[in-house]
C-alpha positions as CSV (number, residue, x, y, z in Angstrom):
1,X,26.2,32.3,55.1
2,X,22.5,31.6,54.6
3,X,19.8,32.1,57.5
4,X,17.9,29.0,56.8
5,X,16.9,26.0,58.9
6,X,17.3,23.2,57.3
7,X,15.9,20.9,59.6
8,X,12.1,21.9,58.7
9,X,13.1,21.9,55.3
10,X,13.9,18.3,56.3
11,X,10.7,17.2,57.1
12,X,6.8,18.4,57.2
13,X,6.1,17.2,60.0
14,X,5.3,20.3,60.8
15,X,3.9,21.5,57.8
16,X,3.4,25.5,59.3
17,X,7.2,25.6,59.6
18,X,8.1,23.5,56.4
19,X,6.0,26.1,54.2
20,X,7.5,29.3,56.2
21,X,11.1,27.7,55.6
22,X,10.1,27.0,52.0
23,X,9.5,30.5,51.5
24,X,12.4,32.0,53.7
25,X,14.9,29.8,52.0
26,X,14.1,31.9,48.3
27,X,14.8,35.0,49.7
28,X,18.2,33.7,51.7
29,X,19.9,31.5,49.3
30,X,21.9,33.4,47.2
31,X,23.9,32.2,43.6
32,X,26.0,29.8,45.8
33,X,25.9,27.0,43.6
34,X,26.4,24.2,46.3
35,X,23.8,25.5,48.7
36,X,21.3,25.7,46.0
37,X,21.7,21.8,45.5
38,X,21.6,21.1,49.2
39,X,18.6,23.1,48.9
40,X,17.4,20.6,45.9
41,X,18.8,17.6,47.2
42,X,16.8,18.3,50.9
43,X,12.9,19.1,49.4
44,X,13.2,16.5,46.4
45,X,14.3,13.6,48.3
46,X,10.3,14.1,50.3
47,X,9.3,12.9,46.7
48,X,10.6,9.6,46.8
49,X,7.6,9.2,48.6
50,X,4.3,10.1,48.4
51,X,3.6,13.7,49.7
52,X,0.4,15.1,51.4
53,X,-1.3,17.6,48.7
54,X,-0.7,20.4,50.3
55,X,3.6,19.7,50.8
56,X,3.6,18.5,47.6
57,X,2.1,21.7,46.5
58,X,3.9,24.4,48.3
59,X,7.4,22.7,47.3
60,X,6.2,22.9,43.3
61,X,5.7,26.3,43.8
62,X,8.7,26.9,45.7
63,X,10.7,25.1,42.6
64,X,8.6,26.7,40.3
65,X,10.3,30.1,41.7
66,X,13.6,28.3,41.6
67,X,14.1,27.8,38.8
68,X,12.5,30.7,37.5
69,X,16.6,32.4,37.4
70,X,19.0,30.8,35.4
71,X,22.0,30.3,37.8
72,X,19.3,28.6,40.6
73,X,17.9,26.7,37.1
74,X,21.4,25.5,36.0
75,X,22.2,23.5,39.0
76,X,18.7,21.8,38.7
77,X,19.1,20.9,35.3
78,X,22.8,19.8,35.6
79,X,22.2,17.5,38.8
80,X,19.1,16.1,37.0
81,X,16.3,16.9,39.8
82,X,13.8,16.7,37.0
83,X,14.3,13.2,37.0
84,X,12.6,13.3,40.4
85,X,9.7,14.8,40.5
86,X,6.9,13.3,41.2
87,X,5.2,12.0,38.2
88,X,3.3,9.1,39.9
89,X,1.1,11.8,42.5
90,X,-2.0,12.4,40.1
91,X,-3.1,15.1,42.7
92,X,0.1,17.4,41.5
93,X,-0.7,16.8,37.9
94,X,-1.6,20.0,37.3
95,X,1.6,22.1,39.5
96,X,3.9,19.8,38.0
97,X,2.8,20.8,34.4
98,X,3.5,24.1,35.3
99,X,7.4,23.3,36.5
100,X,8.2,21.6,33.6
101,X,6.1,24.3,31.3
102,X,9.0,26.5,32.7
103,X,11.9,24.1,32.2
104,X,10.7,23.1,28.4
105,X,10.6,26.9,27.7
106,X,13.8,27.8,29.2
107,X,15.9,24.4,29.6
108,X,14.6,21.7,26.9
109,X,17.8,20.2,27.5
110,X,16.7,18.9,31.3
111,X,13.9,16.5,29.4
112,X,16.0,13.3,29.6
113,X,15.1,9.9,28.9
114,X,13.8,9.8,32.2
115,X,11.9,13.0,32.9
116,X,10.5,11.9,29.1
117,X,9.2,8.2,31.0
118,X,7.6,10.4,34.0
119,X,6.3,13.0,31.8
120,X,4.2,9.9,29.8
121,X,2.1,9.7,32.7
122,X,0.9,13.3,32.1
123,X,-0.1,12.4,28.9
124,X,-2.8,10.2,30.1
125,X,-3.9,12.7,33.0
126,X,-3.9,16.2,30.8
127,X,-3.3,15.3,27.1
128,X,-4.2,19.1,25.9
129,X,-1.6,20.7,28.5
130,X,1.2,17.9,27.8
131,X,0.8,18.2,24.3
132,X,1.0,22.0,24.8
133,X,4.7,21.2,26.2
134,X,6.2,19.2,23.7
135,X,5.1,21.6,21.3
136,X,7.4,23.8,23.1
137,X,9.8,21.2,23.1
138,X,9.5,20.7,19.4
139,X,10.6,24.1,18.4
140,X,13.9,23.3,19.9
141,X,14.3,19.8,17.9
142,X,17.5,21.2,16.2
143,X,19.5,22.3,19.0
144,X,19.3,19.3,21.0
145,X,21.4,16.8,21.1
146,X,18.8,13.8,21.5
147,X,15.2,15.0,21.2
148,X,13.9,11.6,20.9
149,X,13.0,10.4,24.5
150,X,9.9,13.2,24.5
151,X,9.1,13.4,21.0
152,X,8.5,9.6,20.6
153,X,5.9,10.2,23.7
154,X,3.8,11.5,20.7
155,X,4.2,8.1,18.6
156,X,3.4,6.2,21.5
157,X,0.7,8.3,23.2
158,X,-1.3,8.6,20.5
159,X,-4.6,6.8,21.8
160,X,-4.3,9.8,24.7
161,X,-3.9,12.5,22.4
162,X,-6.5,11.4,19.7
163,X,-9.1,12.8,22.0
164,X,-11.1,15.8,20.8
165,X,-9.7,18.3,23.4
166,X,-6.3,18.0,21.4
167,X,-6.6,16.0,18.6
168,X,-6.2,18.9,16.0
169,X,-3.5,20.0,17.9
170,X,-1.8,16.8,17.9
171,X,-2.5,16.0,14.4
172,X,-1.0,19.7,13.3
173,X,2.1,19.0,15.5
174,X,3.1,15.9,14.0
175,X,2.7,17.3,10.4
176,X,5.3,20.1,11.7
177,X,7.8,18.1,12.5
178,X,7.9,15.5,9.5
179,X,7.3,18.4,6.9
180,X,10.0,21.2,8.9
181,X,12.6,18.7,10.4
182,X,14.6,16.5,7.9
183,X,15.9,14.4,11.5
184,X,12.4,14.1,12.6
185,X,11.0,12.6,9.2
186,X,13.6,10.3,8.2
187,X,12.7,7.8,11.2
188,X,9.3,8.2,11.8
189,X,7.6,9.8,9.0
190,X,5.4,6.5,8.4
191,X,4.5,6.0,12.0
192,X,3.3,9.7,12.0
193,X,1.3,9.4,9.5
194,X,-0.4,6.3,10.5
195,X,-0.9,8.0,14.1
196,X,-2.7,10.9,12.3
197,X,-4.8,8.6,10.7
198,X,-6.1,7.0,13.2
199,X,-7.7,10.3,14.1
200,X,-10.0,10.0,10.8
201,X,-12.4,8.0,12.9
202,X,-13.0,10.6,15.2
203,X,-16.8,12.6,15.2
204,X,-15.7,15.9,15.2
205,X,-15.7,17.6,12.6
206,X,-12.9,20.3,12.9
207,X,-10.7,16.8,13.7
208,X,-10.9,14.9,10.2
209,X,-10.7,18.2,8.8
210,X,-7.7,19.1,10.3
211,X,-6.4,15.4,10.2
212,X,-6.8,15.9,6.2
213,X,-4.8,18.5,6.2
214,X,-2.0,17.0,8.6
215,X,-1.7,14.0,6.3
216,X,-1.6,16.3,2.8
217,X,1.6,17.9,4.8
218,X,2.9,14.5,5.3
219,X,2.8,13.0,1.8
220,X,3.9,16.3,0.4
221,X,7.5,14.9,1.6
222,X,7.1,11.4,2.3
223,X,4.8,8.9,-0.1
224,X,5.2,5.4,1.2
225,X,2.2,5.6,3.2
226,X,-1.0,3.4,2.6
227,X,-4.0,5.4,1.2
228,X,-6.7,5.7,4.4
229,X,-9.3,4.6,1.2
230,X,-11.9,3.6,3.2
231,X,-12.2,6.5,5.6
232,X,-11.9,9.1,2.5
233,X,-14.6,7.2,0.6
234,X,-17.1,7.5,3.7
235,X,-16.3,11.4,4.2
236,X,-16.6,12.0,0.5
237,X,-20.0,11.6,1.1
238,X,-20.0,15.2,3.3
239,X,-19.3,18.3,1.8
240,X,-17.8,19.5,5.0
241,X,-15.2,17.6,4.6
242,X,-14.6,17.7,0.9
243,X,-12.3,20.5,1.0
244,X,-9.5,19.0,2.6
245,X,-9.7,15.6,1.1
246,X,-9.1,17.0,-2.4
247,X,-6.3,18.4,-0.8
248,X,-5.0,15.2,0.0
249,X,-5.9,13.5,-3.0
250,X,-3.7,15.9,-5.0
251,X,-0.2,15.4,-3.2
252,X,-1.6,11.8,-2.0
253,X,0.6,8.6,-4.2
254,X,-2.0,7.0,-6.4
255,X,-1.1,3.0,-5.6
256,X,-4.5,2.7,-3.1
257,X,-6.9,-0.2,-3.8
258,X,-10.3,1.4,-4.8
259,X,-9.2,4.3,-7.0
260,X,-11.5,2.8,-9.9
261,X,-14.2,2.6,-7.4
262,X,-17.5,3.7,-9.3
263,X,-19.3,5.4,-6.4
264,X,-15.9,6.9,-5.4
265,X,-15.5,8.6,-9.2
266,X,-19.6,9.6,-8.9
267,X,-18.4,11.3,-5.9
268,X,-15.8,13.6,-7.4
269,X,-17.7,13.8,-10.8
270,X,-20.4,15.7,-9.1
271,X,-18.5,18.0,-6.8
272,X,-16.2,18.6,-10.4
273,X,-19.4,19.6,-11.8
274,X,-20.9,21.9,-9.6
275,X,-19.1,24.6,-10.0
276,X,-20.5,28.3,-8.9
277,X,-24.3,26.6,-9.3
278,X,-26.3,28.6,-7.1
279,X,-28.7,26.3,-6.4
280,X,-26.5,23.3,-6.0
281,X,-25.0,26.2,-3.4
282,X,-27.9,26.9,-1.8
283,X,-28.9,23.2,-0.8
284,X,-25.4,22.9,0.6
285,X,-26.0,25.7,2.5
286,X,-29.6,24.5,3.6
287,X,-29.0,20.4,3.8
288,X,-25.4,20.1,5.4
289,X,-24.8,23.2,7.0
290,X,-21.7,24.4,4.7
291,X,-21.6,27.7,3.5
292,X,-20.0,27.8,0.0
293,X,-19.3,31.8,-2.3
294,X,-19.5,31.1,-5.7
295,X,-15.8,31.9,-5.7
296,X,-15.3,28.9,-2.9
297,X,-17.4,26.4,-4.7
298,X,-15.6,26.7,-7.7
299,X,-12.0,26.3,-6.3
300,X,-13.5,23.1,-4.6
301,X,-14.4,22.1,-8.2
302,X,-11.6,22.8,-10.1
303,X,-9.7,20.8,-7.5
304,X,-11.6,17.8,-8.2
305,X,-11.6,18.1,-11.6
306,X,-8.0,18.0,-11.3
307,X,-8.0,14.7,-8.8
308,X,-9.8,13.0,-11.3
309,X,-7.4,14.4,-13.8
310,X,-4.5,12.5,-11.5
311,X,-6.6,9.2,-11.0
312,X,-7.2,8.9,-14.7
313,X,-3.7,8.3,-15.4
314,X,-4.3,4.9,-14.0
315,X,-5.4,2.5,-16.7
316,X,-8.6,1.0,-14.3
317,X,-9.8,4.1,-13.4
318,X,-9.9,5.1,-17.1
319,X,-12.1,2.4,-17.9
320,X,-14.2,2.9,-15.2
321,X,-14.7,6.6,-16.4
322,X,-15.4,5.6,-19.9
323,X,-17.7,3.0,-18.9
324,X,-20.1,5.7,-17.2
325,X,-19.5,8.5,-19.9
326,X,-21.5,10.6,-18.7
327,X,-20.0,12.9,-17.5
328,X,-18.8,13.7,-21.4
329,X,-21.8,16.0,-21.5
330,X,-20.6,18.0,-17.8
331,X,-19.0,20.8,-17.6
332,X,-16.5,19.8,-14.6
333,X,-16.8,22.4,-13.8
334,X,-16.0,24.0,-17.0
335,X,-15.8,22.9,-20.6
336,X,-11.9,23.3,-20.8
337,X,-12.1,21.1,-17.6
338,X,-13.9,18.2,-19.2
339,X,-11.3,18.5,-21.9
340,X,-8.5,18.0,-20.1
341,X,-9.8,15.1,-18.4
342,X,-10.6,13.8,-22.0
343,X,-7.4,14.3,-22.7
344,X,-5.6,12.4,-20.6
345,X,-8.1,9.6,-21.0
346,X,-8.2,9.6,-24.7
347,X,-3.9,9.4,-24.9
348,X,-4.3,5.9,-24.0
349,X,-4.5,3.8,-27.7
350,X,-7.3,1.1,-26.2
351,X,-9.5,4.0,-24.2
352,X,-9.1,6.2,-27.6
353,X,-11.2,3.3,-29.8
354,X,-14.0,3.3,-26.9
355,X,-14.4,6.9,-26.4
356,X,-15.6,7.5,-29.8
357,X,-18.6,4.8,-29.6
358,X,-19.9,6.7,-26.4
359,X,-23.4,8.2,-27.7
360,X,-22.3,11.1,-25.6
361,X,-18.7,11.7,-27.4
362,X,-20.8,13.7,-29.9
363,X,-22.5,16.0,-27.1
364,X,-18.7,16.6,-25.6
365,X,-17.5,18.0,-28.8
366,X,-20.5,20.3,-29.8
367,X,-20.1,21.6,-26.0
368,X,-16.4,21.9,-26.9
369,X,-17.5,23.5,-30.4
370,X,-19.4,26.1,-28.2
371,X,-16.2,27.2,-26.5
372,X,-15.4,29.2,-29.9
373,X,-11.6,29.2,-29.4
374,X,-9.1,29.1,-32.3
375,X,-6.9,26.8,-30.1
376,X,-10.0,24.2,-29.1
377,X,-11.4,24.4,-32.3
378,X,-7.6,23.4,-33.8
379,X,-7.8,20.5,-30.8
380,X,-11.4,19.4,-31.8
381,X,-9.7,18.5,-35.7
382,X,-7.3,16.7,-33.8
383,X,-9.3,14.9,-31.7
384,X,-11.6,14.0,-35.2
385,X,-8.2,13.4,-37.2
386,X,-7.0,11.0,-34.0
387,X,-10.4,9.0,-33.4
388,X,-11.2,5.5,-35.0
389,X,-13.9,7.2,-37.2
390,X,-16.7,5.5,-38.7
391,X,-19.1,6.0,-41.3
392,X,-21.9,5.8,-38.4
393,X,-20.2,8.0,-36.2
394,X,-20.0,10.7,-39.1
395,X,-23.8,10.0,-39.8
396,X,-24.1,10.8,-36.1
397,X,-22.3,13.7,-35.7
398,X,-24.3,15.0,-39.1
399,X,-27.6,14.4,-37.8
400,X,-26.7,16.1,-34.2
401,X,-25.4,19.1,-36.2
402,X,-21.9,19.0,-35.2
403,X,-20.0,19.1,-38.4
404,X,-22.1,22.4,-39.6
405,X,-21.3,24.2,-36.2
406,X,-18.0,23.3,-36.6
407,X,-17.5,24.3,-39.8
408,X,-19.3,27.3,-39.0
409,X,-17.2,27.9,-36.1
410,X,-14.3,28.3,-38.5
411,X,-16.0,30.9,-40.7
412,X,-16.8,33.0,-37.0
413,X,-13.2,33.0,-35.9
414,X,-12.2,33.7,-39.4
415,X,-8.7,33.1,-39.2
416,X,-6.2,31.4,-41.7
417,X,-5.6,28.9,-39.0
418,X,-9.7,27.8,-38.3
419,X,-10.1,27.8,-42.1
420,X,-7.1,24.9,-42.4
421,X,-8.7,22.8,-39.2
422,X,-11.9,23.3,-41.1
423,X,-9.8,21.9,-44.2
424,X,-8.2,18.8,-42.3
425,X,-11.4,18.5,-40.5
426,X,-13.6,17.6,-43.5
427,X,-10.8,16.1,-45.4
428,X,-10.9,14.0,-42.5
429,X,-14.7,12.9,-43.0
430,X,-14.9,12.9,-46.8
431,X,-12.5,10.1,-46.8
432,X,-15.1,8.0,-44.7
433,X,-18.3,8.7,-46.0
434,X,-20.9,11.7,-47.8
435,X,-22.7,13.7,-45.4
436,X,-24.6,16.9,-46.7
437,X,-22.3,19.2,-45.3
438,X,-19.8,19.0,-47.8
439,X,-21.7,20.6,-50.3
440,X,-21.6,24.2,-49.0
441,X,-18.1,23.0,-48.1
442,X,-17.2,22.7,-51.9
443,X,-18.3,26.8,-52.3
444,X,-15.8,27.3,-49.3
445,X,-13.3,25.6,-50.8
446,X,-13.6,27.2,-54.1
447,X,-13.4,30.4,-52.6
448,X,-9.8,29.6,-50.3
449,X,-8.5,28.2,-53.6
450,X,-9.5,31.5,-55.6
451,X,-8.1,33.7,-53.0
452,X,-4.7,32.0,-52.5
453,X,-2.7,32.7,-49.7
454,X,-1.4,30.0,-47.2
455,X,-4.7,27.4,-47.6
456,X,-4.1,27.2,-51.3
457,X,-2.4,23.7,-51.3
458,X,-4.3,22.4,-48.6
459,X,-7.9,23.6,-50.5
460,X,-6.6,21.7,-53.3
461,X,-6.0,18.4,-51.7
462,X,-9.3,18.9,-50.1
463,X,-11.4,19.3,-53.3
464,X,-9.3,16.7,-55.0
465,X,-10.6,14.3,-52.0
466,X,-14.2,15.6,-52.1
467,X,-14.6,14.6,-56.1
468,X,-14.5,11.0,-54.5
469,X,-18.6,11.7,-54.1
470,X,-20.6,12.7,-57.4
471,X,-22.7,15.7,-55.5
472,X,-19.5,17.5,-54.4
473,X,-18.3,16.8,-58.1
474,X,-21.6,18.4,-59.3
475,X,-20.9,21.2,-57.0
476,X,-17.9,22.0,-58.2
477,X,-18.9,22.1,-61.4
478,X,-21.4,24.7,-60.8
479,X,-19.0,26.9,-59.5
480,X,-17.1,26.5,-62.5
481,X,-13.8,25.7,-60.7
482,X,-12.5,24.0,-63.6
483,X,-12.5,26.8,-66.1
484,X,-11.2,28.7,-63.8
485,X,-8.2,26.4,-62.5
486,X,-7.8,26.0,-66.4
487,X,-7.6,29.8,-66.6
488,X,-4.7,30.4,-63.6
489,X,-2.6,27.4,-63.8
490,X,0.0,28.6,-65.4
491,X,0.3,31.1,-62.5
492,X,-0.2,28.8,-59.9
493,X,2.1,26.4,-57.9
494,X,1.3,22.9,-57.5
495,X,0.5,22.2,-61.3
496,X,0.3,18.4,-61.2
497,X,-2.1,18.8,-58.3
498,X,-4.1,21.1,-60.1
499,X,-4.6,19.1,-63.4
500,X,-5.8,15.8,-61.5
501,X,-8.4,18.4,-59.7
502,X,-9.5,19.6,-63.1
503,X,-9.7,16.3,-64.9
504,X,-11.8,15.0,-61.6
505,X,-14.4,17.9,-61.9
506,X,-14.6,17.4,-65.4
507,X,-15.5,13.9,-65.2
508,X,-11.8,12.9,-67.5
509,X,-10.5,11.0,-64.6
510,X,-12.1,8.9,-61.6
511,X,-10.6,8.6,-58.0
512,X,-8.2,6.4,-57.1
């Protein structure tokens, strides 16, 4: 039988003796499961009332070493003492944390409906610490059996935890749980996201960045969310923050009102382009504080370079992007980058007729030229073959030198496949007008056509269309290619072919 008093654990009227029995009654109470409760039922009913501070503090503790072992633990829980604590004494804010820090790591299951409605008021008194709890308590979400009385304290506490002492934690928290729990997303995924938006007004820095990153983790498993536009517009403007809205632009749904904004586009046109540009670096460095590697600044580029790539596939945003062309001359932040923005642009039929008025369409494919790849320079006679060509566009590309670095491109890489896009390319622009470039083309020709292998049919079609202008004509016959077509056509394939090309040179026969 236990050696304890129970009448000054009655009452503390007496505090001295209250305390001392407080103490005595850990070390006498034993596992007996029904003196434990008497024990519980005795100090917890002096909370229905408010205690003095210093009772109310020396029975936390004494709980707090309670329920510390699990069979002295069990019979709190299973009686539902946490229910009665006492939630409404702001003075035992701080001990009372501490109990239920013990029972969310140990018991999770004691946080009822009702501990959950007491346990909202210490959300308002220590966000940071209360938050710290149902963190806890999260990590347990599977194994309860209804998690929802605390964890909806973080849907409707979220004016108390948007505060900068825990707002990153918060934010992070609620990510967690929509992105690892299926439960936890399938009912509140929306209102979590729109609770970690709200922190996007916040001044601190580390906040929206980490609010950025929370919402990217959202929409990577839930996209019927409205677009926070207006917010991500204003922090485009600091590099700080750039980072982790790129992130969220790349997983975010593209249905937001503003995507064709111009400034918007400006704004991720210019961080596509600046790549590892030192000085570009070095003002960020010196102006705002951010301190980019070369290595860093360029993986913040290539991700806007691919945002832009995601927001072009809307047909506004395309037109907005063609209507301020130039970025055609950019490397964003490479060549191949611009390209593939281009690309996706230039699939759509209506955008394709525009982009090839754009002065500075002529500067993007000498930039593209300059790449010297077989593969681009096989694109760039696509792109030719595809665009709604013009006499003055040919003029223009002429002039600007374009059609003899592409043609000498060919020659450089030298390969069977560069020689037939050099083929298709000025077959392409002999059909539309002369430009002086086909001359030296003719000797070219000649020579593919008197060396045979896979070009041969194609060289032919190509001088056949190239006798449509009197100076290539002239040229050919210079050469002599006529004699010697006359000469080999009996060994050659494609006889027919041949004999029109002879008869053109030769003056016998004029173009269709």
């Amino acid at each position: 039988m236990s050696k304890i008093n129970w009448d000054y654990l009655r009452t503390y009227d007496n505090p001295e003796d209250y305390v001392s029995e407080l103490s005595n009654a850990f070390n006498q109470i034993g596992n007996d499961s029904e003196t434990i409760d008497q024990f519980y039922r005795i100090i917890m009913k002096h909370f229905e009332d408010t205690v003095p501070e210093d009772i109310g503090i020396a029975t936390l503790n004494s709980l707090k070493r309670f329920i510390s072992y699990k069979i002295k633990r069990d019979v709190f829980v299973q009686n539902k003492y946490a229910a009665a604590l006492p939630y409404n004494q702001k003075n035992l804010t701080d001990d009372l944390l501490e109990v239920l820090y013990i029972l969310v790591t140990r018991a999770p299951e004691a946080f009822t409906q009702e501990v959950a409605d007491g346990f909202s008021r210490m959300i308002v008194r220590r966000p940071r610490k209360a938050l710290h709890i149902i963190s806890i308590y999260a990590t347990y979400f599977k194994g309860l059996e209804n998690a929802w009385p605390l964890l909806d304290d973080l849907i409707q506490g979220q004016r108390r935890f948007s505060v900068d002492e825990c707002a990153k934690e918060y934010v992070l928290l609620l990510a967690y749980l929509v992105t690892e729990h299926r439960g936890f997303r399938r009912g509140r995924a929306k209102a979590c996201f729109d609770c970690v938006a709200q922190n996007l007004e916040s001044e601190n820095e580390d906040v929206i960045n980490a609010t950025y990153s929370a919402l990217a983790s959202i929409v990577s498993v839930e996209q019927n969310i409205i677009v926070p536009f207006r917010e991500i517009r204003a922090h485009l403007r600091f590099p700080q923050f750039e980072s982790k809205i790129l992130d969220f632009l790349l997983v975010c749904p593209l249905n937001f009102d503003g995507m064709d904004n111009p400034k918007f586009l400006q704004a991720l046109l210019k961080i596509a382009a600046r790549g590892e540009d030192e000085a570009q670096i070095e003002r960020l460095r010196n102006e705002n504080g951010v301190e980019y590697t070369k290595e860093e600044s360029l993986d913040v580029s290539n991700r806007a370079a691919l945002v832009l790539m995601r927001l072009a596939e809307d047909r506004k945003v395309r037109e907005t992007l063609i209507n301020t062309p130039k970025w055609l001359k950019a490397d964003l932040p490479t060549t191949i980058h611009t390209l593939r923005l281009f690309l996706v642009i230039f699939k759509d039929m209506q955008c394709r007729a525009v982009l090839g008025r754009k002065p500075e369409f002529i500067d993007f494919l000498s930039n593209l030229n300059e790449v010297g790849d077989e593969s681009i320079h096989s694109l760039i006679c696509t792109i030719i073959r595809r665009i709604n060509l013009n006499a003055a566009l040919v003029k223009e590309m002429s002039k600007n030198e374009f059609i003899a670095a592409f043609l000498g491109n060919a020659d450089e890489i030298g390969t069977d496949n560069s020689h037939y896009s050099a083929i298709l390319f000025t077959d392409t622009l002999c059909k539309i007008c002369f430009t002086k470039e086909f001359i030296p083309m003719c000797e070219t020709v000649s020579n593919f056509i008197q060396e045979g292998g896979d070009n041969l049919s194609p060289a032919i079609k190509l001088a056949t269309d190239l006798c449509k202008h009197q100076r290539c004509v002239e040229k050919f016959q210079k050469l002599r290619l006529a004699p010697y077509l006359e000469r080999r056509i009996s060994k050659m394939k494609n006889r027919g072919h041949i004999r029109a090309l002879i008869k053109l040179i030769k003056g016998e026969e004029d173009m269709p």
